[in-house]
C-alpha positions as CSV (number, residue, x, y, z in Angstrom):
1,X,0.0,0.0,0.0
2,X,1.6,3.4,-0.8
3,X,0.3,5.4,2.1
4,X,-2.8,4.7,4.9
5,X,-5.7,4.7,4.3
6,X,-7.8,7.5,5.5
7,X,-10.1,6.7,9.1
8,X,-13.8,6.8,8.2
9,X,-14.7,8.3,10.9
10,X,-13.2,11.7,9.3
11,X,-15.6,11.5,6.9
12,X,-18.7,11.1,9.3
13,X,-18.0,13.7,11.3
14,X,-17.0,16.3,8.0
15,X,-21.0,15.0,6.9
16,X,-22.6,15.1,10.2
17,X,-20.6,19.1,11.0
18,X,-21.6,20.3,7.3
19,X,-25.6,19.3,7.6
20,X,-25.7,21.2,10.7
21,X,-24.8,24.5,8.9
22,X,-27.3,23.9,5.9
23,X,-30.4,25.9,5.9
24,X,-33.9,24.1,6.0
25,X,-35.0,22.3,2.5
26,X,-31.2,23.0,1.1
27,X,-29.2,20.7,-1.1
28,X,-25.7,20.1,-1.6
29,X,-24.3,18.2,-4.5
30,X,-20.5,17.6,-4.5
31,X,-18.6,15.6,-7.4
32,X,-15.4,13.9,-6.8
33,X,-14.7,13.5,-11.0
34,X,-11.2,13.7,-12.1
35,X,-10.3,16.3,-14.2
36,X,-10.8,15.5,-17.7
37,X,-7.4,15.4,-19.2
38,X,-7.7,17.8,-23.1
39,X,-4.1,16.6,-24.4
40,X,-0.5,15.7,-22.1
41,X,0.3,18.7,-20.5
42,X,-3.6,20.6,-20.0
43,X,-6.7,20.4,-19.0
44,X,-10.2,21.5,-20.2
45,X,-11.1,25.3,-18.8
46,X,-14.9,24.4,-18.0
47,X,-14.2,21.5,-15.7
């Protein structure tokens, strides 16, 4: 393995902190895409 792996429990409580500051009837969406690579050395502006 090349490094350890992240405790889960980072993630719960980055969730659990972020829904308590979210208005009533919000939404969130996050993506976790990689950037889309255009050619070798760039990437796409929009992305």
């Amino acid at each position: 393995m090349r490094y350890m792996p992240i405790d889960l429990s980072l993630f719960v409580t980055n969730r659990e902190r972020f829904i308590k500051q979210l208005k009533q009837n919000a939404i969130a969406v996050f993506h976790s895409n990689d950037i889309m690579p255009r050619s070798a050395d760039g990437t796409y502006p929009f992305v």
